[in-house]
C-alpha positions as CSV (number, residue, x, y, z in Angstrom):
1,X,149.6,-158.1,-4.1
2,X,146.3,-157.3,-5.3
3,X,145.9,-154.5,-7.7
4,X,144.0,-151.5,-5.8
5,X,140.9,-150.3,-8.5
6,X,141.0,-146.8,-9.3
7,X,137.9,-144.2,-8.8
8,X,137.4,-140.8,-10.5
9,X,134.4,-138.6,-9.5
10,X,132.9,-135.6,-11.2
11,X,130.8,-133.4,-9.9
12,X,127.4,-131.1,-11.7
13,X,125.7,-128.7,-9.5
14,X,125.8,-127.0,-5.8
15,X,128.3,-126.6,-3.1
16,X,126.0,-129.1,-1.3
17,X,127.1,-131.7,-4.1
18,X,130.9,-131.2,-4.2
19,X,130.6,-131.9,-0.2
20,X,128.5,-135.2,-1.0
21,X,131.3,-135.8,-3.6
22,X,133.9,-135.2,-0.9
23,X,132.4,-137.5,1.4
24,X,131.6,-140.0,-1.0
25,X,135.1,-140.1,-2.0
26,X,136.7,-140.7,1.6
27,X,134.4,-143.9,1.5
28,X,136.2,-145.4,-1.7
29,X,139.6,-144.4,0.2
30,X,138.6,-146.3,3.4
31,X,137.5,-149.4,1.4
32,X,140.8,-149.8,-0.4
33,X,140.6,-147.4,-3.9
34,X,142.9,-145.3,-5.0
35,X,141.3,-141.5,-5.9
36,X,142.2,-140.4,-9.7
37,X,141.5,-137.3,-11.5
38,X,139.0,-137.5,-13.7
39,X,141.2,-136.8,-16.4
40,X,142.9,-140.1,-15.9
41,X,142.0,-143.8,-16.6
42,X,140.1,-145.5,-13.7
43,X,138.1,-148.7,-13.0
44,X,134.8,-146.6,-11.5
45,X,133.4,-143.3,-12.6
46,X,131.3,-141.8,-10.3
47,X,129.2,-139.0,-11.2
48,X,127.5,-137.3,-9.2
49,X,124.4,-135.1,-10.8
50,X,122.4,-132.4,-10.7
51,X,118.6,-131.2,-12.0
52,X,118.5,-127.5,-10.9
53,X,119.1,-126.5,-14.7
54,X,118.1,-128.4,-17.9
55,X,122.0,-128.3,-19.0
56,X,122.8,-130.2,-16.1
57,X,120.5,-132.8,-17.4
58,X,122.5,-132.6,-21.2
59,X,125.7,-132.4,-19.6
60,X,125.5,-135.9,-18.2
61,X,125.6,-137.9,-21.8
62,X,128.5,-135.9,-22.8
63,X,130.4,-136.7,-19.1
64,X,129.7,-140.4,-19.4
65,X,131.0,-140.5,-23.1
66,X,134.3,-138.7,-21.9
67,X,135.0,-141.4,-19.0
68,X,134.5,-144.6,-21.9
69,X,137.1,-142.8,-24.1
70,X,139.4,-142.9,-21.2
71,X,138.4,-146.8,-20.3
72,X,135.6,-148.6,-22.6
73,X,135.6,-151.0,-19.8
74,X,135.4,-148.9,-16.6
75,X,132.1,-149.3,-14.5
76,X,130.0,-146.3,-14.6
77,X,127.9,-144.8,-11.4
78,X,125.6,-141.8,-11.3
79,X,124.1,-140.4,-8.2
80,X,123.0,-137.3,-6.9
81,X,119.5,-135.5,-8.1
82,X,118.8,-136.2,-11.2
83,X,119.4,-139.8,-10.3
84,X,117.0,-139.7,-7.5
85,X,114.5,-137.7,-10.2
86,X,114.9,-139.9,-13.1
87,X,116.6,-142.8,-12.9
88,X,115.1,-144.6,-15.8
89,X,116.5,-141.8,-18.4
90,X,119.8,-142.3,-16.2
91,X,120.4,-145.8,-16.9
92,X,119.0,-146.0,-20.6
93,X,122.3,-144.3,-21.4
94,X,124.9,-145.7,-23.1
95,X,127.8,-147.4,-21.0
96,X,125.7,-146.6,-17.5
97,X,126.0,-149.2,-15.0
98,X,124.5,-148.3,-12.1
99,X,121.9,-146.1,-10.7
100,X,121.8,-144.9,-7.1
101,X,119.0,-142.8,-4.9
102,X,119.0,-139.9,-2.5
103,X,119.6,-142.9,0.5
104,X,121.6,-145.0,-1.4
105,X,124.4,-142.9,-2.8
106,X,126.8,-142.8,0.5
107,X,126.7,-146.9,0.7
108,X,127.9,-147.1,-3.2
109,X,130.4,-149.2,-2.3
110,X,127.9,-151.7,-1.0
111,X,126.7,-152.2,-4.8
112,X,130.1,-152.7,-6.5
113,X,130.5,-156.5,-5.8
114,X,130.8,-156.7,-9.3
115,X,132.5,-154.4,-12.0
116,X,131.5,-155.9,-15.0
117,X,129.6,-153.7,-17.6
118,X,126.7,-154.9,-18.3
119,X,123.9,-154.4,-21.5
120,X,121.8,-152.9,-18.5
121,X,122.1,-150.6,-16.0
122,X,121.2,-151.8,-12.1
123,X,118.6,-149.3,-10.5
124,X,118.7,-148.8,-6.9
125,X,116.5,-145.5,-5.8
126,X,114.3,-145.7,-2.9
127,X,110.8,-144.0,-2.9
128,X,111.8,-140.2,-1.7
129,X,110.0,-140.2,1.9
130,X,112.8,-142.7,2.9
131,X,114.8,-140.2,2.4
132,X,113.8,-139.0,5.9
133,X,117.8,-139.8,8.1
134,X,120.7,-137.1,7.8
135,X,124.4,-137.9,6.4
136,X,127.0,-135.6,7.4
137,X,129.9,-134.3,4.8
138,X,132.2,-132.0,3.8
139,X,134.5,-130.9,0.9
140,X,137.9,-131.0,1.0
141,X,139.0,-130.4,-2.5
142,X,140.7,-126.3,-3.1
143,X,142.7,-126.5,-0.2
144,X,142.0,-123.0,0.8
145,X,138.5,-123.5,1.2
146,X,135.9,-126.1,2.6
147,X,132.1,-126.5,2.1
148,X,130.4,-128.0,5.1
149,X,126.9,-130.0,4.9
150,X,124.9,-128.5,7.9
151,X,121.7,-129.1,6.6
152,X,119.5,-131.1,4.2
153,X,116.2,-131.5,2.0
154,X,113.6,-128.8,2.1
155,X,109.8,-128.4,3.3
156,X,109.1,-125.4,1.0
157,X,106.8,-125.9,-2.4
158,X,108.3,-123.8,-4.6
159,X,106.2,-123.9,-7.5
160,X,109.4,-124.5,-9.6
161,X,111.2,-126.4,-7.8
162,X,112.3,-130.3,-7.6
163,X,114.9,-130.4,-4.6
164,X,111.9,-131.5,-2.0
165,X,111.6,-134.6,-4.7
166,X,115.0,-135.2,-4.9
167,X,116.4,-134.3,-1.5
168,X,113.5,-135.2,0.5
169,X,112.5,-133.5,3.9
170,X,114.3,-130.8,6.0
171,X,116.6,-132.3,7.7
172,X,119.9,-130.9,9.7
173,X,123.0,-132.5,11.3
174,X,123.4,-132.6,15.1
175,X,125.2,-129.4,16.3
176,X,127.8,-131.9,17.9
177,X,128.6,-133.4,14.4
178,X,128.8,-129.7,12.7
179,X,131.2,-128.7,14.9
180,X,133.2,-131.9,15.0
181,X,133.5,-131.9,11.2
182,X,134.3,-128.0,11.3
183,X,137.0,-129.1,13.9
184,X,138.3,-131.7,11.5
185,X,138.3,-129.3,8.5
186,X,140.5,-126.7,10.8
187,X,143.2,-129.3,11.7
188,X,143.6,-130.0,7.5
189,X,144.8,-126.3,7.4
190,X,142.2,-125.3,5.6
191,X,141.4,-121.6,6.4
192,X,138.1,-120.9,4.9
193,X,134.8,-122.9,5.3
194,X,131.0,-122.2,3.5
195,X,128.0,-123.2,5.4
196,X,126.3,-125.2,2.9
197,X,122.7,-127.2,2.6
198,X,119.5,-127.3,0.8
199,X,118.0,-124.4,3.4
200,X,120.3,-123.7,6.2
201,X,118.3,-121.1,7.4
202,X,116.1,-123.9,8.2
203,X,118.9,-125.5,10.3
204,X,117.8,-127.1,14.1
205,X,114.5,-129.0,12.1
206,X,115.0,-132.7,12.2
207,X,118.4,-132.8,14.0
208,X,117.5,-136.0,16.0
209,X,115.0,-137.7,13.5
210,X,111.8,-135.4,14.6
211,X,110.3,-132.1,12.8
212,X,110.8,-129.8,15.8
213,X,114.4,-127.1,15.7
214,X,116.3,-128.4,18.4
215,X,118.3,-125.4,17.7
216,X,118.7,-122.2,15.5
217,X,120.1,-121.1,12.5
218,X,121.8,-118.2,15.0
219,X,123.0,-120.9,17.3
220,X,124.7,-122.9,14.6
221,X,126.5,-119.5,13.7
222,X,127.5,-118.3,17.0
223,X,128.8,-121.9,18.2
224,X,130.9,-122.1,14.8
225,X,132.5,-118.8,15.7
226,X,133.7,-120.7,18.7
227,X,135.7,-123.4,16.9
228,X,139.1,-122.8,17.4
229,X,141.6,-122.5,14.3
230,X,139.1,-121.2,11.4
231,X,139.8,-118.1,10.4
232,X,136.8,-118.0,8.1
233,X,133.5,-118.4,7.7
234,X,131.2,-118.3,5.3
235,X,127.3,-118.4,4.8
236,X,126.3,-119.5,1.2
237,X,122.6,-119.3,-0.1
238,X,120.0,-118.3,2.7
239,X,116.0,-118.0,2.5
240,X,115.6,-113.8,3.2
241,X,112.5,-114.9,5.7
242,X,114.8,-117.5,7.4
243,X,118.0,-114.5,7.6
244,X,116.9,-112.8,10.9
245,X,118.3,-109.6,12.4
246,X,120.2,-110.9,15.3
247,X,122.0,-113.5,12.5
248,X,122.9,-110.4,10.6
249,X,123.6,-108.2,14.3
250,X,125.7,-111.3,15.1
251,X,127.8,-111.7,11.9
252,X,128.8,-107.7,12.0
253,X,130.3,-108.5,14.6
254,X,131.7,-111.9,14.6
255,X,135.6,-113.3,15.0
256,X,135.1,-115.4,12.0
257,X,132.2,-114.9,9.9
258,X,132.6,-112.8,6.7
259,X,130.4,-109.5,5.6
260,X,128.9,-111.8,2.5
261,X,125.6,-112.6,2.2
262,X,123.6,-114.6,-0.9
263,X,119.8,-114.3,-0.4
264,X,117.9,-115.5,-3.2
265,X,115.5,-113.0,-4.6
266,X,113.8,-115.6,-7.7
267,X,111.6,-112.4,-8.1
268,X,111.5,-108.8,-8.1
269,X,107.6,-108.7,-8.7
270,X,105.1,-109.3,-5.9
271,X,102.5,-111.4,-8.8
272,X,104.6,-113.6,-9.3
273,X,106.4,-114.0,-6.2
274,X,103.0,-115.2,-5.2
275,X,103.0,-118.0,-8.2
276,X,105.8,-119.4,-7.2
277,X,105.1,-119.9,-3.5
278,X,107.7,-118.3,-1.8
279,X,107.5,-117.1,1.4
280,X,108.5,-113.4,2.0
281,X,107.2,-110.0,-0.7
282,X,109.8,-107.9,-2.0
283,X,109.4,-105.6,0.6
284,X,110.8,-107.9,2.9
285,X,113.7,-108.5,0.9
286,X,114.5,-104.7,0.7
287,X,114.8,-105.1,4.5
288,X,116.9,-107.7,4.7
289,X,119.4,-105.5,2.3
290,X,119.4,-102.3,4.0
291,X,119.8,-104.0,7.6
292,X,122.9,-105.5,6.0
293,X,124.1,-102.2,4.7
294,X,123.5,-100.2,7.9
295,X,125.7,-103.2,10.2
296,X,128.1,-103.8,7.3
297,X,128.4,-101.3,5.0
298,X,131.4,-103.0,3.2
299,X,129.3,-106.3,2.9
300,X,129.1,-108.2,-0.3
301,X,125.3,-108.8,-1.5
302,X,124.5,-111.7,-4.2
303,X,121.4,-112.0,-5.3
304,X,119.7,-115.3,-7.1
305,X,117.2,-114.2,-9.5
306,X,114.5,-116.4,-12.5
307,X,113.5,-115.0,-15.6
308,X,110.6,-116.2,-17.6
309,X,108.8,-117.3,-15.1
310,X,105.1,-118.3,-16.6
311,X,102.8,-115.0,-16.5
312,X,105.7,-113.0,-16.4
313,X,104.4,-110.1,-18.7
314,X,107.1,-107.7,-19.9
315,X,105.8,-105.4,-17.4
316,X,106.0,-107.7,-14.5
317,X,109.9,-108.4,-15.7
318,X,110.5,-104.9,-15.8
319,X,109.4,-104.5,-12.2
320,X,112.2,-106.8,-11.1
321,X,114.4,-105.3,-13.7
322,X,113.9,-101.7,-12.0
323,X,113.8,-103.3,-8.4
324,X,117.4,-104.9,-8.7
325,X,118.9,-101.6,-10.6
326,X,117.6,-99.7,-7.8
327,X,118.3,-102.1,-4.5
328,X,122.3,-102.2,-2.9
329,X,123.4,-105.5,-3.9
330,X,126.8,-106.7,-5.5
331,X,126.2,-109.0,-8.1
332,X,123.3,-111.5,-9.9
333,X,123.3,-115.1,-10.0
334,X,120.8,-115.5,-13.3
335,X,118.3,-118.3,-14.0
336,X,116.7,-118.9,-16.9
337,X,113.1,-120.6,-16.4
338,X,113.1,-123.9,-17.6
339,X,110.2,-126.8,-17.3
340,X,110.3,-129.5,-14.3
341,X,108.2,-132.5,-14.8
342,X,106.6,-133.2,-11.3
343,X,106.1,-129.3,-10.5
344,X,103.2,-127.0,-10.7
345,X,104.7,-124.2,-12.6
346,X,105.0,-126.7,-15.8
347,X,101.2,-126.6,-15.7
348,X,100.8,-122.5,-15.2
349,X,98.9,-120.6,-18.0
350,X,101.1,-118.3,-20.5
351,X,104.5,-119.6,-20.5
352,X,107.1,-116.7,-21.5
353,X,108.4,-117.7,-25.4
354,X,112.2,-119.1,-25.1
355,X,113.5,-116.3,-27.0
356,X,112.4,-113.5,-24.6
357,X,113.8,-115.8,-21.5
358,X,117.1,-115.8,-23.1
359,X,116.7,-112.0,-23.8
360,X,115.3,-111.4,-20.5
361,X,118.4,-113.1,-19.0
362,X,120.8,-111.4,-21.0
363,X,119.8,-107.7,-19.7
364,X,119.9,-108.8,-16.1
365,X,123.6,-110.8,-16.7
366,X,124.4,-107.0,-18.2
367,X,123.0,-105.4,-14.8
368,X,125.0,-107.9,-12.5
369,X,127.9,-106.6,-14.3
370,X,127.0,-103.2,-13.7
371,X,126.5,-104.2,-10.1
372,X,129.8,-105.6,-9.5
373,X,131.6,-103.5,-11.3
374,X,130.0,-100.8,-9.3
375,X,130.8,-102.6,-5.5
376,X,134.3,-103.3,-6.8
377,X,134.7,-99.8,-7.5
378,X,133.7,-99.0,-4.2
379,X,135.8,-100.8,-2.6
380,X,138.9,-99.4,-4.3
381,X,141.9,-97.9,-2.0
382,X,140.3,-100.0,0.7
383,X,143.0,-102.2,2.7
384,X,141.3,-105.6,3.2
385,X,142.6,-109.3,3.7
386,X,142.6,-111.4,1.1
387,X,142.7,-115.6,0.5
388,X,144.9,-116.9,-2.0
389,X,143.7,-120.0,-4.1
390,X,145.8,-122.4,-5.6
391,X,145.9,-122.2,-9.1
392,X,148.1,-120.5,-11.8
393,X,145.4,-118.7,-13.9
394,X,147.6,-117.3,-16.7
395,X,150.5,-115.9,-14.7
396,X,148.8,-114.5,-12.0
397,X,147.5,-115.8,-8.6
398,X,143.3,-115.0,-7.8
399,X,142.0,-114.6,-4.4
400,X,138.9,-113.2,-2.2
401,X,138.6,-110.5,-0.2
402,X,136.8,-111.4,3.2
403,X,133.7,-109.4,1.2
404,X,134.3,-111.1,-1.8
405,X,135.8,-109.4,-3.8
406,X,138.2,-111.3,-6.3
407,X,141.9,-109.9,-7.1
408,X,144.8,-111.3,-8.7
409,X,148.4,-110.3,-8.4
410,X,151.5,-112.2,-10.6
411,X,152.0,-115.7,-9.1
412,X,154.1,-116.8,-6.9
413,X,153.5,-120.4,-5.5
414,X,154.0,-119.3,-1.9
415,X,150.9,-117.3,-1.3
416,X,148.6,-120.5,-1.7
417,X,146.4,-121.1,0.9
418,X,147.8,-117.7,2.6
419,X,145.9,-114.7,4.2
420,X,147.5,-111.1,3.8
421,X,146.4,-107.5,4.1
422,X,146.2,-105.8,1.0
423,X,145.0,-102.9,-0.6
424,X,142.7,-102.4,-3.7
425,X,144.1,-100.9,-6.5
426,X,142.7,-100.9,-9.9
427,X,140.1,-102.5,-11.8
428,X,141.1,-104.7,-14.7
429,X,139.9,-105.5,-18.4
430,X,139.0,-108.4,-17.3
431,X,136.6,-107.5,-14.0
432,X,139.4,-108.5,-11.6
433,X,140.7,-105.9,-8.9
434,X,144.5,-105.7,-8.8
435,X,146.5,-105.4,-5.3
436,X,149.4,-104.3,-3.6
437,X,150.5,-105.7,0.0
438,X,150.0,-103.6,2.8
439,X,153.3,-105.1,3.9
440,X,155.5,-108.1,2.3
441,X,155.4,-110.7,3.2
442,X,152.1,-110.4,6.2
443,X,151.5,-114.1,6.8
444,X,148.5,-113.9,8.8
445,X,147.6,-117.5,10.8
């Protein structure tokens, strides 16, 4: 009997990459590999990358030299962004054996004929406006929760940005296939999925190959609050010019959809809002947060946010420093500015000194503390229904809220993947809310 080669996959970046991963994975399975942990020795090594961050970039050598100490003879693979970006840096590392573009990631199989490593890498990355057909995936990895590819590629020229050079155009799946795959995730007992993409909001342009929306982002929402057998859903990053007020109107009151919104901000300053070529002011994005908090009151608000920015005086950092303080959001995901080859911004006037991004960034991580620490608080004596994942985390189980917030409570193996009403008790040490059970046990399917 022949000997069945063994794949391990890791993953840098976005939900929209652990879905590709996912995806990418079922392939292997249906062409005769056995899945490993990446932990574990394996003939393949897929890694799949990411160039949002410049530690993503330094975190690839140090991936690849942890799969050779497992096998010194297993065939490495790297997809994903940074493969599509730069592929030539890619392959030049040590032990890489292949290379694969935006197109030709989800046919890797195609390219393995032979596994034997080789002095040089193989490079096969097609020019990024071929990039221009949709592939459908989802995650099925934390058993409690799914992400779901709805959409891909973006038409926006973010000054800072390199997705539309890695990801190519905006692109969506057919509403069939969405709801198909949201079908299939449902029937895996899985009870949570996240709407995830490049720009959702932007879902409906390209579903059949041409530019126009066949549908909207609000039709793709209120036909997955249809499917039968999800109990949640979730909408992860959204563009605030692309999060209308009927999606919001519709979401207060959905069956399935959860009070938790992530809008990136990138800027609390109108200047430099400007210089990065997004499309909405701040003003705008205060509208989109109190429209949330006058349907949803209880709703959980993250907020994406750069610092150092080039031209970003102190002044025009304190003006998104005092906008955030003051606006009703939850929490802060925090960027530090870093230099994309290929992007305007790298040639802007006046770039901010390194030291004051990484101070910069270190008063804002303090205020999304602050901000959490603040919405937990409010939420405390509330009864809600929490989601509990699947890992021992030091003697205790964690879970979310259906607005997000985290608790844990001691473990016990049997609440995996299980939905119960609780209530919020106390804030720990460590920023997590404690819980007791409305009821014991409330097994809610």
């Amino acid at each position: 009997m022949e000997n069945r080669k063994k794949v391990a996959f890791y993953t840098l970046g976005c939900k929209l990459n652990f879905s590709e991963t996912s995806t990418i994975a079922r392939n292997f399975t249906t062409e005769g590999f056995d899945r490993v942990d990446f932990e574990e020795e394996a003939d393949i090594y897929v890694i799949n990358t990411c160039s949002v961050t410049e530690n993503a970039d330094k975190q690839f050598k140090q991936i690849v030299k942890k799969a050779l100490k497992k096998n010194d003879k297993a065939f490495i693979a790297a997809v994903g962004c940074y493969a599509q970006l730069k592929p030539e840096e890619l392959v030049a590392v040590d032990g890489v054996d292949l290379v694969l573009g935006a197109t030709e990631k989800f046919k890797i199989t195609d390219y393995l004929h032979d596994l034997t490593k080789n002095d040089l890498g193989e490079i096969h990355s097609c020019e990024i406006e071929e990039a221009d057909f949709y592939v459908g995936s989802y995650s099925i990895g934390d058993r409690t929760r799914a992400f779901l590819k709805v959409q891909d590629g973006c038409d926006y020229k973010c000054t800072y940005c390199t997705i539309p050079l890695a990801r190519g155009i905006s692109r969506s799946d057919t509403m069939e296939s969405v709801l198909k795959n949201a079908k299939e995730i449902s029937e895996q007992n899985i009870k949570e999925i996240v709407l995830t993409g490049v720009n959702i909001g932007d879902y409906g342009k390209g579903e059949f190959g041409n530019k126009k929306h066949e549908h909207t982002f609000l039709e793709l929402v209120q036909a997955l609050d249809q499917v039968e057998g999800i109990e949640r859903l979730r909408i992860s990053s959204i563009e605030p010019n692309l999060l209308k007020n009927e999606t919001i109107d519709f979401v207060s009151k959905s069956r399935t959809f959860v009070p938790h919104f992530h809008i990136p901000l990138q800027s609390g300053s109108n200047e430099i809002l400007k210089k990065m070529k997004r499309r909405y002011m701040r003003e705008l994005y205060t509208e989109r947060v109190n429209k949330i908090r006058e349907v949803m009151p209880e709703a959980c608000i993250g907020v994406d946010v750069i610092v150092g920015f080039p031209g970003e005086s102190e002044e025009l950092f304190l003006e998104t420093f005092n906008f955030l303080n003051e606006l009703n959001i939850s929490y802060l995901h925090v960027f530090t500015y870093s230099e994309r080859d290929n992007t305007e911004a790298v040639l802007m006037e006046n770039p901010v000194p390194m030291n004051i991004r990484h101070k910069r960034s270190k008063m804002l991580r303090g205020l999304s503390v602050k901000k959490r620490r603040a919405f937990y608080e409010s939420q405390l004596g509330q009864v809600k229904t929490v989601l509990f994942e699947s890992e021992n985390r030091e003697g205790y189980i964690q879970g979310f809220t259906e607005n997000y917030v985290k608790v844990k409570t001691p473990w016990n193996p049997e609440l995996v993947n299980t939905l119960h009403q609780i209530e919020l008790t106390k804030i720990d040490d460590d920023g997590l809310v404690r819980m007791n059970f409305v009821e014991q046990p409330v097994y809610l399917h």
